[in-house]
C-alpha positions as CSV (number, residue, x, y, z in Angstrom):
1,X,46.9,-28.4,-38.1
2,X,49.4,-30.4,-39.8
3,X,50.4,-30.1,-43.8
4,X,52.0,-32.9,-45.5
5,X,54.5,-30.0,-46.9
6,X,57.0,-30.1,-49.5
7,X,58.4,-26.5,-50.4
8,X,57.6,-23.1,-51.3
9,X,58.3,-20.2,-54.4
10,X,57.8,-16.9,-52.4
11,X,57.2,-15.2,-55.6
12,X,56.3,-16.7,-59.1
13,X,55.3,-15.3,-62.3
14,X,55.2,-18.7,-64.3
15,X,52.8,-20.7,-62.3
16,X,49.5,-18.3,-62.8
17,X,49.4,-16.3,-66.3
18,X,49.0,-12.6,-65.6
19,X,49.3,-12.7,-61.7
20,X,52.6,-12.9,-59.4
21,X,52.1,-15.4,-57.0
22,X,53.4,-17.3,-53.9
23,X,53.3,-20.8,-54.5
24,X,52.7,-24.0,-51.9
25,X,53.7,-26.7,-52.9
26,X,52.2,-30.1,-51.0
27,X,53.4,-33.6,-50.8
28,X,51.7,-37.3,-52.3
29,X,49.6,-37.6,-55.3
30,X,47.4,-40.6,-56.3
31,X,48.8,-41.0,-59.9
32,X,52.5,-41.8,-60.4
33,X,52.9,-40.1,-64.2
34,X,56.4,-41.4,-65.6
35,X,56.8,-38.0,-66.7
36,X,56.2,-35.9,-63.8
37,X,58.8,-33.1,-62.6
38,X,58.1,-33.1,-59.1
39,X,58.1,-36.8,-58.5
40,X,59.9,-35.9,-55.1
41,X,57.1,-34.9,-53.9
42,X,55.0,-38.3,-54.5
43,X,55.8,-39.7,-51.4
44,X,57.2,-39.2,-48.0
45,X,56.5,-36.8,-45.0
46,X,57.2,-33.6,-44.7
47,X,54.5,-32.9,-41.4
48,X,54.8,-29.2,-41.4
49,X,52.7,-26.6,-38.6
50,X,50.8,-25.3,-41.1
51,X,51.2,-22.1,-38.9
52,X,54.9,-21.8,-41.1
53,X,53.0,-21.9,-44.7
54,X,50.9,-18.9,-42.9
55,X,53.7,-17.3,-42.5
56,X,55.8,-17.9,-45.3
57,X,52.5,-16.1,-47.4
58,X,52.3,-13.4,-45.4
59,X,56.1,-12.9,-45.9
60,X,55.3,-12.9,-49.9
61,X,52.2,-10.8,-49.4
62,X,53.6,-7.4,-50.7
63,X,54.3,-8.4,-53.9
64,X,52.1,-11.2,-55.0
65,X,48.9,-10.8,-56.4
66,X,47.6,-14.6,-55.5
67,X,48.3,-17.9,-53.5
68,X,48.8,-20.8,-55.8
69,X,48.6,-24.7,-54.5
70,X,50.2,-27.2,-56.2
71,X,51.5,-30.8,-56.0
72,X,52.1,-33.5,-55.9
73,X,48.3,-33.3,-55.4
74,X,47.5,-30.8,-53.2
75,X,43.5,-31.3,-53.3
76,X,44.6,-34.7,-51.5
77,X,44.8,-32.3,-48.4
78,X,41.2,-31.5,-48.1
79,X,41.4,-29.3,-44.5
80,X,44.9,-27.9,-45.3
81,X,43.8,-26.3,-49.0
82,X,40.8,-25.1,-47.4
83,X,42.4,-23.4,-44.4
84,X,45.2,-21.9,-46.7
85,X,42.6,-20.7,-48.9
86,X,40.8,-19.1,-47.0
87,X,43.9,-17.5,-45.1
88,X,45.0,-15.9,-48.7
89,X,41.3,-14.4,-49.4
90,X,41.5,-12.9,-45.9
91,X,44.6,-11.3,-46.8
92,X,43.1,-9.9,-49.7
93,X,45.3,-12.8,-52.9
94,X,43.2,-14.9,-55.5
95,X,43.6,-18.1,-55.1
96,X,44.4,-20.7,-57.8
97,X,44.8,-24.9,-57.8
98,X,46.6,-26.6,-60.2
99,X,45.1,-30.3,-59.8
100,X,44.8,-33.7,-61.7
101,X,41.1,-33.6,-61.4
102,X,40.9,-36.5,-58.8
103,X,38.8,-35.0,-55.8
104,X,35.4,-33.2,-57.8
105,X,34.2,-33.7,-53.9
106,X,36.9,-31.3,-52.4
107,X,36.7,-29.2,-55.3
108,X,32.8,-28.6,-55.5
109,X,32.9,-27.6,-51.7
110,X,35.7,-24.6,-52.4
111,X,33.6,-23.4,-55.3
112,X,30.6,-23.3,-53.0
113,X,32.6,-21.4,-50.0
114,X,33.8,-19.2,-52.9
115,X,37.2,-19.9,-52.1
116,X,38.9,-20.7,-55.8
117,X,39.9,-17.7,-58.3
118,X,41.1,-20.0,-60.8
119,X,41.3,-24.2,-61.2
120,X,44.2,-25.6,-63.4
121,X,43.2,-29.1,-64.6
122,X,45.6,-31.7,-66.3
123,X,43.9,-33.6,-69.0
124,X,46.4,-36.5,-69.3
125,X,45.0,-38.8,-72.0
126,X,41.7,-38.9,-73.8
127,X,39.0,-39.1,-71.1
128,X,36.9,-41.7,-73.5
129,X,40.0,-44.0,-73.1
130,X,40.1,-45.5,-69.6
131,X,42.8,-48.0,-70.9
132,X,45.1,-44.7,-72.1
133,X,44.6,-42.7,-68.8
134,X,45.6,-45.4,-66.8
135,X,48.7,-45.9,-67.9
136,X,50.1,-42.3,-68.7
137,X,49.0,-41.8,-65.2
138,X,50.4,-44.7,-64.0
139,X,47.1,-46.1,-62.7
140,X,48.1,-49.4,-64.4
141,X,50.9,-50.2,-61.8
142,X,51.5,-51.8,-58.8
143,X,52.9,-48.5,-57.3
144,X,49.2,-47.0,-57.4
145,X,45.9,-48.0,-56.2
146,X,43.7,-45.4,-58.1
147,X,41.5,-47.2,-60.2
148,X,41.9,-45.6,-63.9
149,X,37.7,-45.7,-64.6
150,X,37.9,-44.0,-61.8
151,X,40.4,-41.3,-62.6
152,X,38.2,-40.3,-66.2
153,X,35.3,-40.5,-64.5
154,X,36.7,-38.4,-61.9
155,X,38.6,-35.8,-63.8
156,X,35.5,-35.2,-65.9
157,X,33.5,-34.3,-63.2
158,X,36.0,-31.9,-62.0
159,X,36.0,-30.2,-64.8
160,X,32.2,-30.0,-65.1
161,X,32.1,-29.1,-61.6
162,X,34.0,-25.8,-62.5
163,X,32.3,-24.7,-65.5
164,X,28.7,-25.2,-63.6
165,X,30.4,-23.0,-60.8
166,X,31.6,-20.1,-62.9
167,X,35.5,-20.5,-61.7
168,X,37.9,-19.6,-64.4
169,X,39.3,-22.3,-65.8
170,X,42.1,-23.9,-67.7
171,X,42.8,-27.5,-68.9
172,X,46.3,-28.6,-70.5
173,X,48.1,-31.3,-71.8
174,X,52.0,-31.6,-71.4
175,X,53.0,-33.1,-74.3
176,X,56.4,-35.5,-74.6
177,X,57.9,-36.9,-77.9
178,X,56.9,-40.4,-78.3
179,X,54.6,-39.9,-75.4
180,X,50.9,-39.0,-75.4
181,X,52.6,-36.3,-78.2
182,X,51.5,-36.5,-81.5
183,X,49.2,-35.1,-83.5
184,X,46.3,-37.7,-83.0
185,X,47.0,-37.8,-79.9
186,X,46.0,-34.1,-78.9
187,X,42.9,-34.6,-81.8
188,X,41.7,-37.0,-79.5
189,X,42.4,-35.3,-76.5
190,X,40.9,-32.0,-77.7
191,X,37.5,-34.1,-79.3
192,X,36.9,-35.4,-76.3
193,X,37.1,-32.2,-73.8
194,X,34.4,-30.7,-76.7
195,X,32.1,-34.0,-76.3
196,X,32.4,-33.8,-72.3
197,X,31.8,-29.8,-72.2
198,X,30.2,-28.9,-75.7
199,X,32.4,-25.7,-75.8
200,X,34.4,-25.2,-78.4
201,X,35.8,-21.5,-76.4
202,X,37.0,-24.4,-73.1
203,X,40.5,-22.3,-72.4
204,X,42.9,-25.5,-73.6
205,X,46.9,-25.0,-73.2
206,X,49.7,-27.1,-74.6
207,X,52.3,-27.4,-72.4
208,X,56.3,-28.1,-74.1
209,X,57.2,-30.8,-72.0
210,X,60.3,-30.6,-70.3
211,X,62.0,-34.2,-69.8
212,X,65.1,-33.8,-67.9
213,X,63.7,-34.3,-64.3
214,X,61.3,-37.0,-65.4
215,X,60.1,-39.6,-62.8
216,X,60.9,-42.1,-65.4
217,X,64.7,-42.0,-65.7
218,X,64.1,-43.5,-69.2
219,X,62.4,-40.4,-70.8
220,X,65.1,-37.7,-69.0
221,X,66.5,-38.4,-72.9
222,X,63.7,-37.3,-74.9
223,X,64.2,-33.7,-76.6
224,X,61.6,-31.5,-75.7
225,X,59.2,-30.3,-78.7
226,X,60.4,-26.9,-80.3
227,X,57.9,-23.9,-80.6
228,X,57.3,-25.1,-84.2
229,X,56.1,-28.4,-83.4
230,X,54.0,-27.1,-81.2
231,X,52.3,-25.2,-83.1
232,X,51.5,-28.0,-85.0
233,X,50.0,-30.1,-82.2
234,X,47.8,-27.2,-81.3
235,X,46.8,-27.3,-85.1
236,X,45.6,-30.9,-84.5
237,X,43.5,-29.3,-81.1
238,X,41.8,-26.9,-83.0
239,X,39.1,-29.1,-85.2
240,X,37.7,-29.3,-82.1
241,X,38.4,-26.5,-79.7
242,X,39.1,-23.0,-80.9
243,X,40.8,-21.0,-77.2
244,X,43.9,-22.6,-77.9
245,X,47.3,-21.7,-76.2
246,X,50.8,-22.9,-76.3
247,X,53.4,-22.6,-73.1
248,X,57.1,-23.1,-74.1
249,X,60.5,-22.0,-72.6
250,X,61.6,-20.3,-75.8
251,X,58.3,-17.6,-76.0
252,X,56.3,-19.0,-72.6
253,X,52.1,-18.2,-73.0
254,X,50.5,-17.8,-76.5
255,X,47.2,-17.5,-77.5
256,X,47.0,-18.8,-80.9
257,X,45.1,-17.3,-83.7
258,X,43.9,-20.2,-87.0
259,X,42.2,-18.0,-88.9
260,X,43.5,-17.5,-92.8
261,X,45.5,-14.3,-93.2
């Protein structure tokens, strides 16, 4: 079998709170986000045996805890994520995707072979507002065919997909001055994960976004939010949702606690 491969971290503590893990990272995505990091990774070809990602997990199996797939859009690779995954539970590592939420279909068959430990989903926009998503994805250029109805509708079945199967679960938002980052912004974002899931406990993470390897050579200027403004955003989450985290460089994971002292 061939993977549409782009790279590999033999050993990561960033990409899966709590675990040390080897991470994959896979090539093409359908959404063209003008802030993404890995926008290198959104087209071309990098037709690998997958026979070499074996091995390169194998190589990282002694000191990881889990495999972690990642994008571009890795779930765009139905056979490849299921082989890997299935690879890494054999050899005894959880397995985690990080995903934009467009393939439930591919999704709802690893819950049901049991192959998923944990399933990161981006919520990119409010997923009441079609119009929004569509073009913070990038779903309202020429450069991508994905229909944006059909990304909200999509991404919300994902994530009800997962909470029916009992995966763990977290959603996030990366947040970018000026863009998809202010304070009604994440209220919307946050009321609308509570009207799709009525759970108020939904694990929900901020993400400080970093701009300097945007897609969009335009926003590489924008100054990333400080851990005090972020804090702030979260505040703006939590009339809605209460499991509320923050991810920054200066302090990375923090569960935040908005109860009076």
């Amino acid at each position: 079998m061939k993977v549409n491969y782009g790279s590999c971290v033999p050993i990561s503590t960033v990409d899966w709170h709590g675990h040390v893990s080897v991470v994959l990272f896979l090539r093409n995505c359908p959404f063209r986000c003008p802030y993404c990091q890995n926008h290198e990774l959104l087209n071309g070809s990098g037709l690998t045996d997958i026979s070499v990602l074996e091995a390169a997990i194998k190589k990282s199996r002694p000191f990881v805890s889990s495999l972690v797939l990642l994008g571009g859009e890795p779930l765009m690779q139905k056979q490849a994520v299921m082989h890997l995954s299935r690879f890494a539970k054999q050899n005894g590592l959880l397995v985690g995707v990080h995903t934009n939420g467009f393939y439930p279909q591919v999704l709802d068959e690893m819950i049901k072979e049991k192959l998923l430990d944990k399933i990161f989903i981006d919520i990119k926009a409010p997923l009441d507002d079609i119009e929004v998503y569509g073009r913070v994805t990038g779903c309202d250029t020429s450069q991508v065919r994905a229909d944006p109805a059909d990304a909200v509708r999509n991404v919300s079945e994902s994530v009800l997909l997962v909470i029916r199967g009992g995966v763990e679960l977290e959603l996030r938002t990366t947040v970018f001055r000026g863009f998809m980052g202010d304070a009604a912004d994440i209220g919307r974002i946050a009321a609308s994960i509570l009207s799709l899931t009525g759970d108020r406990q939904v694990h929900y993470v901020l993400q400080q976004g970093l701009a300097e390897n945007a897609a969009l050579e335009s926003m590489r200027c924008i100054k990333p939010f400080s851990r005090d403004e972020m804090l702030e955003l979260a505040r703006s989450a939590h009339g809605s949702l209460e499991n509320i985290w923050i991810r920054t460089r200066e302090q990375g994971n923090e569960k935040l606690n908005f109860e009076p002292v």
